[in-house]
C-alpha positions as CSV (number, residue, x, y, z in Angstrom):
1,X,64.6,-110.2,165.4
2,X,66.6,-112.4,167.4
3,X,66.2,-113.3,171.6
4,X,70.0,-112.6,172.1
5,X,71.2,-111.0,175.2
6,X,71.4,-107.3,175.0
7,X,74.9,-108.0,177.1
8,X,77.2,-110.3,175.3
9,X,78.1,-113.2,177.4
10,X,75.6,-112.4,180.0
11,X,72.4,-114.4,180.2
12,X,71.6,-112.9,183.5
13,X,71.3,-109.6,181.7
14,X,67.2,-108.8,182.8
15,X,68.2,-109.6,186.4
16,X,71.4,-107.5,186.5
17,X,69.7,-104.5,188.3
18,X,68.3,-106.4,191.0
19,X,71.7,-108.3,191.6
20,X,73.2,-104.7,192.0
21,X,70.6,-103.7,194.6
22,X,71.1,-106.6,197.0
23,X,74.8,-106.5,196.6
24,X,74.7,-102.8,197.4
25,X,72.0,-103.6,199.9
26,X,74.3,-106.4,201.7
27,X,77.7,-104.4,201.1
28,X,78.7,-106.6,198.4
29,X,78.7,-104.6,195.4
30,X,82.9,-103.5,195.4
31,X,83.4,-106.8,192.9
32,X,85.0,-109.1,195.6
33,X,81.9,-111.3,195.1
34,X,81.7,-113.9,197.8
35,X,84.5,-112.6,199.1
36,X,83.4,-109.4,200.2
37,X,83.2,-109.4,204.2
38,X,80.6,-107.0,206.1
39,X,81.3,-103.2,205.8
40,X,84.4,-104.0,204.0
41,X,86.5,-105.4,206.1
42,X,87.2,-103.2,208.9
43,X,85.7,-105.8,211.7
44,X,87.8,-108.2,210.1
45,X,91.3,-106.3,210.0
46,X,91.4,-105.9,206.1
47,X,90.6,-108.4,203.8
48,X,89.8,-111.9,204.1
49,X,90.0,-115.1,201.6
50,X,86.7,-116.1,202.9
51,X,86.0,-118.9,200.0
52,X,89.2,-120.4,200.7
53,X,88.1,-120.8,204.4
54,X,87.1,-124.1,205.2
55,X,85.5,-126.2,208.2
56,X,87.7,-128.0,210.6
C-alpha cells in the first residue's frame, strides 16, 4: 500500500472539503479564486481583476 493522493496532483486532497465550505461560506466557491469579489460582483459593477490591483 502506498500514501499517494487519492487525487492526482493534489496534495491538499484531505483538506479539499473544508476549502469548499469556506469558499462557499465567503462567496468564493465560482473558481475565480482570489479574484472572486463579494456576492459576485454586483456592488462592484461586474467583475474585477482584483490581483492585478495594486497600491498607489
Amino acid at each position: 500500500m502506498t500514501n499517494a493522493p487519492s487525487v492526482a496532483g493534489d496534495c491538499y486532497y484531505v483538506y479539499r472539503p473544508m476549502f469548499d465550505l469556506i469558499g462557499k461560506s465567503e462567496g468564493a466557491d465560482k473558481g475565480r479564486g482570489y479574484n472572486e469579489t463579494w456576492d459576485y460582483g454586483p456592488h462592484t459593477g461586474g467583475d474585477v481583476n482584483l490581483v492585478g490591483m495594486t497600491l498607489d
